[in-house]
NUGULUM-907748 format. One record per residue: residue number from 0; x, y, z of N, C-alpha, C in turn; residue in one letter. Coordinates in nm, 4 decimals, padded with zeros to 6 digits, m for minus. Layout:
(atom NUM,(X,Y,Z),(X,Y,Z),(X,Y,Z),'A'),
...
# end
This chain:
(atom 0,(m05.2079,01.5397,03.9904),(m05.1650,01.6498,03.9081),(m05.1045,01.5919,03.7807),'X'),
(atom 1,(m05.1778,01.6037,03.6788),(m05.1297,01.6116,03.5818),(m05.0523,01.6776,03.4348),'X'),
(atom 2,(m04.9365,01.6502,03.4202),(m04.8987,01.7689,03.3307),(m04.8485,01.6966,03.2089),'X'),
(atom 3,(m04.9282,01.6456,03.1552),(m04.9480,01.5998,03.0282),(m05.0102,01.7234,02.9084),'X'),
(atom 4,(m04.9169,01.7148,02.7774),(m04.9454,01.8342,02.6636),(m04.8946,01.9461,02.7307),'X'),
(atom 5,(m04.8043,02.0323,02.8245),(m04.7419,02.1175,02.8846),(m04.6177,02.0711,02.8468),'X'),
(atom 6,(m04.5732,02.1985,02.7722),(m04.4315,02.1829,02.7622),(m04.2683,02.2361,02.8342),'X'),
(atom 7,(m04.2051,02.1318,02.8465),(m04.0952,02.1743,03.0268),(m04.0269,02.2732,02.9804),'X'),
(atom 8,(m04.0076,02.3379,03.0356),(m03.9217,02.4382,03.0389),(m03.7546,02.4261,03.0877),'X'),
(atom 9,(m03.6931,02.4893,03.0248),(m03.5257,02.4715,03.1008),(m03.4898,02.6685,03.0738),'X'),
(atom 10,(m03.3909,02.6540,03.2067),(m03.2993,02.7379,03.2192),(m03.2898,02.8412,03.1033),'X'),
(atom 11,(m03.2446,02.7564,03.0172),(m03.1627,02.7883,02.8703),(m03.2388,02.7897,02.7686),'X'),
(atom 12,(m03.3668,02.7755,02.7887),(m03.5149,02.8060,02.6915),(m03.5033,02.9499,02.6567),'X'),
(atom 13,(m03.5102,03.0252,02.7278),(m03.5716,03.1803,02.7164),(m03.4040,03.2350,02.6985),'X'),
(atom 14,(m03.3413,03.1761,02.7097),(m03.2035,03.2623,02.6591),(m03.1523,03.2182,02.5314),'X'),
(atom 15,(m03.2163,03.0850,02.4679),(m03.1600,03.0499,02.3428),(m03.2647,03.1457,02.2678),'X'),
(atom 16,(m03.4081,03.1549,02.3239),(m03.5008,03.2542,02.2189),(m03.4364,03.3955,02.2179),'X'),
(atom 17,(m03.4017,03.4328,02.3225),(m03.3535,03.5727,02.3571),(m03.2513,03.6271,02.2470),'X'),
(atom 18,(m03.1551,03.5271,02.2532),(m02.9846,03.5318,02.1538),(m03.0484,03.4988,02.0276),'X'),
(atom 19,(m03.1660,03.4493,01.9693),(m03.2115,03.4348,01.8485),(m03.2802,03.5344,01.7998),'X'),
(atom 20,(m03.3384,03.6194,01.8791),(m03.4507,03.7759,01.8782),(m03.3525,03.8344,01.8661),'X'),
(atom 21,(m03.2506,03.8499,01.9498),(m03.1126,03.9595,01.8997),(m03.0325,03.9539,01.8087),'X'),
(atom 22,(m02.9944,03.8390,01.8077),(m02.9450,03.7914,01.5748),(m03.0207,03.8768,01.5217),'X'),
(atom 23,(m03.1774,03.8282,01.4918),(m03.2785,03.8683,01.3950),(m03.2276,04.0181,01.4239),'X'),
(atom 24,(m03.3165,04.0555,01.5127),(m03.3111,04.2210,01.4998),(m03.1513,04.2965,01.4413),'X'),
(atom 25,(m03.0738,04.2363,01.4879),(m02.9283,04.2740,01.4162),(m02.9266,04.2607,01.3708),'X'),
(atom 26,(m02.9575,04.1647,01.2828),(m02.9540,04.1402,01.1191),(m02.9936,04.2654,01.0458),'X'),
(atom 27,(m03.1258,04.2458,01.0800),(m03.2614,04.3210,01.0418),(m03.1771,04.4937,01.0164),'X'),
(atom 28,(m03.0965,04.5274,01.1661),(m03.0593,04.6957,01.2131),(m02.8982,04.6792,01.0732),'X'),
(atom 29,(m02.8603,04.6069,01.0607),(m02.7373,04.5699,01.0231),(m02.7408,04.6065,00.8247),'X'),
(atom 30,(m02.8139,04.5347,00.8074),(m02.8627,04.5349,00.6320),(m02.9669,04.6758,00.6451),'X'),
(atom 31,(m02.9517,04.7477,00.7191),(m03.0584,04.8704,00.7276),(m02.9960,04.9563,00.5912),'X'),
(atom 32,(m02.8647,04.9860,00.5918),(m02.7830,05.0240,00.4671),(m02.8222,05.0181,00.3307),'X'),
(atom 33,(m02.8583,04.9010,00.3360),(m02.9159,04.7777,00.2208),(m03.0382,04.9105,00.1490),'X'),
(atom 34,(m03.0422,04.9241,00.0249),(m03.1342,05.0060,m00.0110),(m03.2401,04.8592,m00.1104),'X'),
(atom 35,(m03.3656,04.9213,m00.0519),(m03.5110,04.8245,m00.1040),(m03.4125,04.7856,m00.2787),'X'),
(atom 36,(m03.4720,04.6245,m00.2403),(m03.4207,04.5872,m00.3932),(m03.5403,04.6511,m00.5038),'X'),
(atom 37,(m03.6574,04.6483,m00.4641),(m03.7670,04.7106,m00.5302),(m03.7473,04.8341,m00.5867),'X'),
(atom 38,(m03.6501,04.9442,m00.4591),(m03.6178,05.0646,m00.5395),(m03.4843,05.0799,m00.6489),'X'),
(atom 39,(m03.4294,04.9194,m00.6195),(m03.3082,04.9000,m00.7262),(m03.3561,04.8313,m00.8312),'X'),
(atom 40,(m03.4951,04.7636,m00.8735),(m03.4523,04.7308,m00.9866),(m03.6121,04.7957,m01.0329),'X'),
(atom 41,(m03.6734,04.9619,m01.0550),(m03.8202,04.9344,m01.0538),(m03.7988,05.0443,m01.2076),'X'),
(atom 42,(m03.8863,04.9206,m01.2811),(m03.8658,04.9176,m01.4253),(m03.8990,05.0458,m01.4922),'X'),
(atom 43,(m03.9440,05.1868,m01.4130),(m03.9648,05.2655,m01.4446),(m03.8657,05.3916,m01.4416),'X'),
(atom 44,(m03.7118,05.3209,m01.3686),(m03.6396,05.4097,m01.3750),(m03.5109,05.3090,m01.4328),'X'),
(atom 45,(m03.5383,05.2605,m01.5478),(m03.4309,05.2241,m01.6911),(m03.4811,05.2457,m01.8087),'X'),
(atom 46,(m03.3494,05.3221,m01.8258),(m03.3714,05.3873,m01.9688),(m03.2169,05.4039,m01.9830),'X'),
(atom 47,(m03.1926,05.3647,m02.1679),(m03.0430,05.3993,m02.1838),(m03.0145,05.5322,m02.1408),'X'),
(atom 48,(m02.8892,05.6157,m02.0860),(m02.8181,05.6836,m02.0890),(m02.8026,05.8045,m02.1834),'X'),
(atom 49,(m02.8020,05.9279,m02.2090),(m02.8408,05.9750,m02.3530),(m02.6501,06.0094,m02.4031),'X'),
(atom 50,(m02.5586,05.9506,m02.3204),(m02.3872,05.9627,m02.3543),(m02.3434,05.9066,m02.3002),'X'),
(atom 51,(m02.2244,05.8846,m02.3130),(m02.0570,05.9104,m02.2274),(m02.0898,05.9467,m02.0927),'X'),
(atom 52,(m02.0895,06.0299,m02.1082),(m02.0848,06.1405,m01.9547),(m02.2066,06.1201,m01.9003),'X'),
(atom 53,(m02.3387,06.0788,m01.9532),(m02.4300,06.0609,m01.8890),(m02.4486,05.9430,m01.8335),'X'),
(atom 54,(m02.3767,05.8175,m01.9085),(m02.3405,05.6753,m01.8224),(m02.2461,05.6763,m01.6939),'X'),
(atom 55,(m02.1718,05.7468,m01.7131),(m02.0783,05.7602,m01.6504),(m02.1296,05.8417,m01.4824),'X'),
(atom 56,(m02.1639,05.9478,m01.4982),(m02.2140,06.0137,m01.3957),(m02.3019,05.9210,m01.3361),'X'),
(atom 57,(m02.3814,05.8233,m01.3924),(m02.5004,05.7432,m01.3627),(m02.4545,05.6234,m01.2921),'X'),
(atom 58,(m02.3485,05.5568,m01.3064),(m02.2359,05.4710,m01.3029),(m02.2041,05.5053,m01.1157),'X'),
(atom 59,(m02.1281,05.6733,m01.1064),(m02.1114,05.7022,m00.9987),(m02.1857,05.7011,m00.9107),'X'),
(atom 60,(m02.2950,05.7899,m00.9410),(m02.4229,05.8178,m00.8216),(m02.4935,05.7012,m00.7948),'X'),
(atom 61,(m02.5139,05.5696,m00.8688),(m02.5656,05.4520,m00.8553),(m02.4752,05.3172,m00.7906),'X'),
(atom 62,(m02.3408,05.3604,m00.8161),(m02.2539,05.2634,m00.7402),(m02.2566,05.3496,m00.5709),'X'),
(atom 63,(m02.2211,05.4735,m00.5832),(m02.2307,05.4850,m00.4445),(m02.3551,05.4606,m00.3501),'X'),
(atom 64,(m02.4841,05.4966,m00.4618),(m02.6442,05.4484,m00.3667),(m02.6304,05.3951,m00.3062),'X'),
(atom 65,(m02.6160,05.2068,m00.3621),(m02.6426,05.0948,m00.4089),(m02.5705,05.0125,m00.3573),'X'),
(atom 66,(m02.4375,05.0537,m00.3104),(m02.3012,04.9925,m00.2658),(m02.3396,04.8242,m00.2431),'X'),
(atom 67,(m02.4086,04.8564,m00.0899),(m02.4258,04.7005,m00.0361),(m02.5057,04.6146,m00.1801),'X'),
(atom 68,(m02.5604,04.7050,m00.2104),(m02.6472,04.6195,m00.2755),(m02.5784,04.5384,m00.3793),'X'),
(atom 69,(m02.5040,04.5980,m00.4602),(m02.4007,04.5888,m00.5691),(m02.3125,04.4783,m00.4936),'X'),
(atom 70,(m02.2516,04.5173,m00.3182),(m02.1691,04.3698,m00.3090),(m02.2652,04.2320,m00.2798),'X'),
(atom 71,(m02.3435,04.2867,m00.2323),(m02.4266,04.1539,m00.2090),(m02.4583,04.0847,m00.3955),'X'),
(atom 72,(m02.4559,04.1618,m00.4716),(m02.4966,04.0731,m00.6164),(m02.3583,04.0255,m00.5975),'X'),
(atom 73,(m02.2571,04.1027,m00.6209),(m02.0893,04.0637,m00.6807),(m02.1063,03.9142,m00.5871),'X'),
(atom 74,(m02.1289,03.9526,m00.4402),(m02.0476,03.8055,m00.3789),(m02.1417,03.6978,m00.3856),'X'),
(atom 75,(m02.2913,03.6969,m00.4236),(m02.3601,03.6167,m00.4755),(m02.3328,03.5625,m00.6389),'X'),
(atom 76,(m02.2789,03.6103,m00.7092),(m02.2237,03.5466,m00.8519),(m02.1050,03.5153,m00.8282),'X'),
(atom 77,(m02.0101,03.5054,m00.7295),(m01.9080,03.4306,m00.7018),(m01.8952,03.3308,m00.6109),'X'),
(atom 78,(m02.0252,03.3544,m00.5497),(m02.0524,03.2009,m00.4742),(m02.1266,03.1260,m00.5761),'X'),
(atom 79,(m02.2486,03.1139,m00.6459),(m02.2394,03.0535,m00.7150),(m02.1888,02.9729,m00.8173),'X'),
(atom 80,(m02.0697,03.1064,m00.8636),(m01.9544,03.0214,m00.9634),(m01.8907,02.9586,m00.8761),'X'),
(atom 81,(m01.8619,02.8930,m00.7732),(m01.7918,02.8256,m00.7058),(m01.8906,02.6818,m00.5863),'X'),
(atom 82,(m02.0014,02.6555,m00.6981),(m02.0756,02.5558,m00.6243),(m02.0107,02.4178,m00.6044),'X'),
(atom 83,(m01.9064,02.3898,m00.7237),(m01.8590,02.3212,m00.7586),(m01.7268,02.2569,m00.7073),'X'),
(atom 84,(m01.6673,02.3495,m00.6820),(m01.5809,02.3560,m00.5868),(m01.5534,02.3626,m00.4500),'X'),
(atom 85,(m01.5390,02.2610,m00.3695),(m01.5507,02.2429,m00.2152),(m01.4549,02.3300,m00.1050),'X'),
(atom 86,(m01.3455,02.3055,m00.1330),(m01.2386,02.4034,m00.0728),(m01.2879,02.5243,m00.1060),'X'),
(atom 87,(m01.2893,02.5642,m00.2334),(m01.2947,02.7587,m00.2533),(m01.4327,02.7464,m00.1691),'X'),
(atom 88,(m01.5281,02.7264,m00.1640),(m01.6565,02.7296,m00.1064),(m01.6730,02.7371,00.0129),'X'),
(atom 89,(m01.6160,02.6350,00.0958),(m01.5645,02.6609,00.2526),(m01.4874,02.7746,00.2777),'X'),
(atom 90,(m01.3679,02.8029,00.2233),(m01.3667,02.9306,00.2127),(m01.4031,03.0515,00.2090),'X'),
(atom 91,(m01.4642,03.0787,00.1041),(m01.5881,03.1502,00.0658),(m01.6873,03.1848,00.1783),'X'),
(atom 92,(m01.7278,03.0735,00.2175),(m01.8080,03.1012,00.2836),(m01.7664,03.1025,00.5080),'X'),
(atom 93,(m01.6386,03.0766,00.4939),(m01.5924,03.1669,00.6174),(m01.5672,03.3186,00.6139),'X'),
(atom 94,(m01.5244,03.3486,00.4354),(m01.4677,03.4981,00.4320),(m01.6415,03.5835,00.4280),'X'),
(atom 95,(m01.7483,03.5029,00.3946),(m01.9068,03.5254,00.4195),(m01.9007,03.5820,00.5879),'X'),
(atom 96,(m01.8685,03.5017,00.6862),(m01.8933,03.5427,00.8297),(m01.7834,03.6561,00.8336),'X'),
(atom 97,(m01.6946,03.6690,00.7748),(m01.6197,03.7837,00.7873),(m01.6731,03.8891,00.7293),'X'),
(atom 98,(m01.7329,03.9091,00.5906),(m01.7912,04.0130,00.5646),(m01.9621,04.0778,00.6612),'X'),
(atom 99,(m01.9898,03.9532,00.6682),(m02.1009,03.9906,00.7330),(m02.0740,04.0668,00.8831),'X'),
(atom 100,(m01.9564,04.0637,00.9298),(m01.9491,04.1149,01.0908),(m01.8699,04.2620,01.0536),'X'),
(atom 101,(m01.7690,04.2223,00.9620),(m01.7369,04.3868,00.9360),(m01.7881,04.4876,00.8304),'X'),
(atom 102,(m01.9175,04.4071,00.7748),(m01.9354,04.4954,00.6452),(m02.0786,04.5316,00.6783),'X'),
(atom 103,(m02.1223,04.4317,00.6433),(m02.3339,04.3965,00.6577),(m02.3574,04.4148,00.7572),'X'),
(atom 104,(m02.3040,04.3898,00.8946),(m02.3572,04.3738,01.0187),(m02.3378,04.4666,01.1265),'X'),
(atom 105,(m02.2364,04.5721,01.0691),(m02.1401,04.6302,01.1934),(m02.2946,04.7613,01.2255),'X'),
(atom 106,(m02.3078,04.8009,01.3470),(m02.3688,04.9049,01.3554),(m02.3135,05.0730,01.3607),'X'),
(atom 107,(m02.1779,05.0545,01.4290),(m02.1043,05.1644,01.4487),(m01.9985,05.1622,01.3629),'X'),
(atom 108,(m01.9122,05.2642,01.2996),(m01.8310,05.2832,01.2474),(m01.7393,05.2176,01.2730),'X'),
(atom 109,(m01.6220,05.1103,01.2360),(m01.5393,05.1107,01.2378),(m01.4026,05.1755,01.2784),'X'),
(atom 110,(m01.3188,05.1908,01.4014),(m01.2086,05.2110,01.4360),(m01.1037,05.1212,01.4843),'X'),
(atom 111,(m00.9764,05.1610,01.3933),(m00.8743,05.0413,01.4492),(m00.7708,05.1722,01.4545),'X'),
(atom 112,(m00.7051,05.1222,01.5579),(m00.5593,05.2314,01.6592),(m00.6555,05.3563,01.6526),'X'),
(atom 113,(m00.7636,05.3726,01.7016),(m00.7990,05.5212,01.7137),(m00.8384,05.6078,01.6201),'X'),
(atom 114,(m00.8245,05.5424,01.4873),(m00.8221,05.5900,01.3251),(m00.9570,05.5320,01.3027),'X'),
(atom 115,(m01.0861,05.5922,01.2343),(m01.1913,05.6172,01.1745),(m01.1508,05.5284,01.0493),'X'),
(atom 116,(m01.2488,05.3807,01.0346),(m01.1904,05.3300,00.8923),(m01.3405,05.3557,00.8209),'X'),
(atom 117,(m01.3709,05.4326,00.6716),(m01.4546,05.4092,00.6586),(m01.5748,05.3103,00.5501),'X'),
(atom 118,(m01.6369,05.3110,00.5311),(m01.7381,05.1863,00.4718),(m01.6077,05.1480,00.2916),'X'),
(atom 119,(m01.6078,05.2748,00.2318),(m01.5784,05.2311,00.1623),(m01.4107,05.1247,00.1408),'X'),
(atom 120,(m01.3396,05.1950,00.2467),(m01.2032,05.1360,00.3018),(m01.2109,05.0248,00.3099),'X'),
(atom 121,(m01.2987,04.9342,00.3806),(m01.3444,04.8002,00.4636),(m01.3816,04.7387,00.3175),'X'),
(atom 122,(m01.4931,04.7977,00.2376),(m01.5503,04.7238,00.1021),(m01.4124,04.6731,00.0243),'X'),
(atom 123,(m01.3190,04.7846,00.0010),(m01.2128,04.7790,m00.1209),(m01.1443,04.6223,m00.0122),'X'),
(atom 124,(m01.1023,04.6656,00.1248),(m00.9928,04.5734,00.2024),(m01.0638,04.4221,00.1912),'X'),
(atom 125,(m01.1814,04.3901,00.2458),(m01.2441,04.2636,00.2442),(m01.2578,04.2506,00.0382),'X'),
(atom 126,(m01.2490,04.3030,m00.0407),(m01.3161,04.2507,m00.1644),(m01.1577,04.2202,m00.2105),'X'),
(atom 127,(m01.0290,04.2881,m00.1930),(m00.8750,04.2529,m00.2209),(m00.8442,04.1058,m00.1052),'X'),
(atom 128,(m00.9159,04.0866,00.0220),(m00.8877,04.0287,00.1024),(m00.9484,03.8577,00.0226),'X'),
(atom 129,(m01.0781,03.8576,m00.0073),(m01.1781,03.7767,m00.0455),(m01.0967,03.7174,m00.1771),'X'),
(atom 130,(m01.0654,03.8205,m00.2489),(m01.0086,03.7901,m00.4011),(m00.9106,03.6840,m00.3771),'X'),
(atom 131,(m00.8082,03.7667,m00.3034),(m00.6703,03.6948,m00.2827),(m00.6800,03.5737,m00.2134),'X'),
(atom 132,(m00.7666,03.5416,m00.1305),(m00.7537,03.3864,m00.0485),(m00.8486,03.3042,m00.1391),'X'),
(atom 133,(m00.8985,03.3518,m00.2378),(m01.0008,03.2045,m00.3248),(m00.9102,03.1832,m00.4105),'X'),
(atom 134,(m00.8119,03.3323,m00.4566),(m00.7594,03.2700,m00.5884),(m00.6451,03.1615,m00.5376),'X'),
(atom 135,(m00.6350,03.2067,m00.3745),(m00.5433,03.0588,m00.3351),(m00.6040,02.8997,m00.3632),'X'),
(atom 136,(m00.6911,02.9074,m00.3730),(m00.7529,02.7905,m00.4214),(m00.7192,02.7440,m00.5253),'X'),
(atom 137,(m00.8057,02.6423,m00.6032),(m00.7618,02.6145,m00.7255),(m00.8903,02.6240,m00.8321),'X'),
(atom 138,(m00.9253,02.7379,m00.7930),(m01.0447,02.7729,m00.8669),(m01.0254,02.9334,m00.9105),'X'),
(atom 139,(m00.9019,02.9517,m00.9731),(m00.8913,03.0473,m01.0111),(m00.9758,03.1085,m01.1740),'X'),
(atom 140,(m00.9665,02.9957,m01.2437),(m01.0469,03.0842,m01.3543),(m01.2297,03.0973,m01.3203),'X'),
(atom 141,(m01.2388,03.0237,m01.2486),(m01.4003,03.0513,m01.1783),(m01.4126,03.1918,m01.1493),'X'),
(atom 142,(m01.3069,03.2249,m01.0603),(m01.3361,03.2981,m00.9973),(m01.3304,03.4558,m01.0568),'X'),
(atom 143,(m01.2244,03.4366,m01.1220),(m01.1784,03.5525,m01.2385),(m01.2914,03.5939,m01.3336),'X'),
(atom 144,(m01.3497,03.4748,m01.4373),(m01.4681,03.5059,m01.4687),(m01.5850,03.5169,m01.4014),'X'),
(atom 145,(m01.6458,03.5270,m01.2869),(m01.7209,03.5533,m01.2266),(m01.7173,03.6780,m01.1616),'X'),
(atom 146,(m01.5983,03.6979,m01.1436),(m01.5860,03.8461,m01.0836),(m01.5837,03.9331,m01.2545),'X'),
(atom 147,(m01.5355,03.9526,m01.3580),(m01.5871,03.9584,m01.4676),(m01.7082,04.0279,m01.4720),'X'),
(atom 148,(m01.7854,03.8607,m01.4798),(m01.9842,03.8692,m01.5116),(m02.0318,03.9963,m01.4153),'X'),
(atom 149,(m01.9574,03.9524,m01.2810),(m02.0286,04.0503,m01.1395),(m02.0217,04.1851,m01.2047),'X'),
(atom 150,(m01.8718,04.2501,m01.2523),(m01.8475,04.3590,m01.2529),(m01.9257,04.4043,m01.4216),'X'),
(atom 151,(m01.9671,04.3069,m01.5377),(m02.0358,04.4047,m01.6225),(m02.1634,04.3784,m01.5877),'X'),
(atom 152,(m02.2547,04.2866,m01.4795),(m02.3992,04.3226,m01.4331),(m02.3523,04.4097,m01.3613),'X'),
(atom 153,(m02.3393,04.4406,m01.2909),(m02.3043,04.5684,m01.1579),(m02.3348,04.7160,m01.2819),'X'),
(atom 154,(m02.2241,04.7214,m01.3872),(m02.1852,04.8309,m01.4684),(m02.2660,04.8697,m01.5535),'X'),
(atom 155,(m02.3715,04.7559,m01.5674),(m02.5142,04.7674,m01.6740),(m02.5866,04.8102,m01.6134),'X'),
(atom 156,(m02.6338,04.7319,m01.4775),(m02.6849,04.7865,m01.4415),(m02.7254,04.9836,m01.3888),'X'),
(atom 157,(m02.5792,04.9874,m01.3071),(m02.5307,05.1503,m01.3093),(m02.5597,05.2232,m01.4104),'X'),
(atom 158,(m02.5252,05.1865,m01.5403),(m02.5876,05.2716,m01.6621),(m02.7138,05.3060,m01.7358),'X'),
(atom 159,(m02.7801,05.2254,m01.6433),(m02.9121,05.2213,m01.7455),(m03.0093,05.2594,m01.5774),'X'),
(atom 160,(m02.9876,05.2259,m01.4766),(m03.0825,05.2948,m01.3424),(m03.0551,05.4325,m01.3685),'X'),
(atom 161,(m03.1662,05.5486,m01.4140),(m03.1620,05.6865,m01.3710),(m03.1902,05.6869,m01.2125),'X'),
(atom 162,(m03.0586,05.8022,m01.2236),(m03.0707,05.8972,m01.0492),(m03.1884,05.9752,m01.0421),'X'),
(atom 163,(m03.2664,06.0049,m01.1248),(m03.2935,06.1456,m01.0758),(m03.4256,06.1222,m00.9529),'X'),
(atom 164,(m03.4828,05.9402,m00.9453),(m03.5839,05.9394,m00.8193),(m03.4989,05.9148,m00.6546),'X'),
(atom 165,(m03.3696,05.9510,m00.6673),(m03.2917,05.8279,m00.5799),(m03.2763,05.9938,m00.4474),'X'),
(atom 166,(m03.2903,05.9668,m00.3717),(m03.2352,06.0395,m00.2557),(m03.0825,06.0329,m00.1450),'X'),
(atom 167,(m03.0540,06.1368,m00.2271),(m02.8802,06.1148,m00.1598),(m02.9002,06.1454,m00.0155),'X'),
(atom 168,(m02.8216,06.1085,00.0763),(m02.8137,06.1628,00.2162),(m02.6646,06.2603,00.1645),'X'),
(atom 169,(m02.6642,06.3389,00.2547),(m02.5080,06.4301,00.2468),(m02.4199,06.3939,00.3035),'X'),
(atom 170,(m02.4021,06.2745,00.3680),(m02.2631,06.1612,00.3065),(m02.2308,06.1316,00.1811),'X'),
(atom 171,(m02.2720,06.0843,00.1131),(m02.2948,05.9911,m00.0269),(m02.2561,06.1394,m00.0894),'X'),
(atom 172,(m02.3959,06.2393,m00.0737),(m02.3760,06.3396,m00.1667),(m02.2209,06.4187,m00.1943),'X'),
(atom 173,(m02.1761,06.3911,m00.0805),(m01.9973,06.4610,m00.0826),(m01.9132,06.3781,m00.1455),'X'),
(atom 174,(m01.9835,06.2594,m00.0932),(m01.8909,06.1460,m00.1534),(m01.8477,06.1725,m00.3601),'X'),
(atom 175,(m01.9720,06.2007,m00.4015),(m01.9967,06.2707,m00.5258),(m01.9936,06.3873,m00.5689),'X'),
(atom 176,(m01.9550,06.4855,m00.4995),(m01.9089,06.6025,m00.5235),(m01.8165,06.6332,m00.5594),'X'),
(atom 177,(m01.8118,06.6413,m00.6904),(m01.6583,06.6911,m00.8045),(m01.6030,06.8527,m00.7383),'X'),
(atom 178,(m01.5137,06.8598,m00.7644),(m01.4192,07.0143,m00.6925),(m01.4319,07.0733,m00.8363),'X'),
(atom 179,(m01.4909,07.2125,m00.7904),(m01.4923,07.3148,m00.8768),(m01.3954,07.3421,m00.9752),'X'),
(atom 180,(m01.4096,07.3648,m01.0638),(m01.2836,07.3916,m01.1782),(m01.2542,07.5145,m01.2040),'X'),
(atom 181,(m01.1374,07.5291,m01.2173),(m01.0739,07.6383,m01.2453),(m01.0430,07.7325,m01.3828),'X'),
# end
């Protein structure tokens, strides 16, 4: 009997593939949020703004779309501004596994003591959380101007994507719902 070109098998074969199929797919269920970058950057819906009020409104309904999408640019131009730097970077990139489990990755809502925290709560807490432990570093003007750059691509962008192909769900849509005036 020969078992030559057959490859052995162990125990822990089909459970290391198993825990690697369930990453992926979590990943995959996790960034579901994530709106198509194709439908964020498709050259047929930029055009300047025709005001004020029309950037502005455009600004709103496109930061709330877009959210993940918008942090995933922000915390990608602040990892890059910080290639250079070893400490902020290690850093950086532990407060990375932190965003990714409570932000990118979570499937169910968030609750701590019984209290409903929601998406946008977690974004503001991890992006004040993220800020404050790099600028412990010593890469503070990196980081300052990079968060900067992040926030006028983010704001250009917002102004110049028209809403009018974008489909709100009626979360988001409340989220944007101004109170009637009096």
């Amino acid at each position: 009997m020969t078992n030559y070109g057959t490859i052995p098998t162990s125990s822990s074969g089909p459970a290391n593939v198993e825990y690697i199929s369930r990453a992926k797919d979590r990943i995959k269920e996790g960034l579901g949020t994530r709106r198509p970058w194709k439908e964020m950057f498709n050259f047929h819906s930029l055009n300047l703004p025709s005001g004020v009020n029309d950037a502005i409104s455009r600004i709103k309904t496109n930061i709330s779309y877009f959210q993940m999408n918008y942090a995933i640019v922000v915390l990608g131009i602040v990892f890059l501004s910080l290639l250079w730097h070893a400490i902020s970077l290690i850093v950086f990139l532990v407060l990375m596994a932190i965003w990714l489990f409570l932000y990118f990755l979570r499937d169910e809502p968030l609750v701590i003591f019984g209290r409903l925290i929601s998406d946008l709560v977690v974004l503001i807490v991890l992006s004040v959380f993220t800020i404050g432990m790099l600028l412990l570093t010593n890469a503070t003007s990196n980081i300052l101007i990079s968060l900067a750059v992040a926030v006028v691509v983010v704001l250009i962008h917002a102004s110049i994507r028209k809403t009018d192909d974008l489909f709100m769900d009626e979360e988001a849509a409340g989220f944007l719902r101004t109170p009637p005036s009096s």
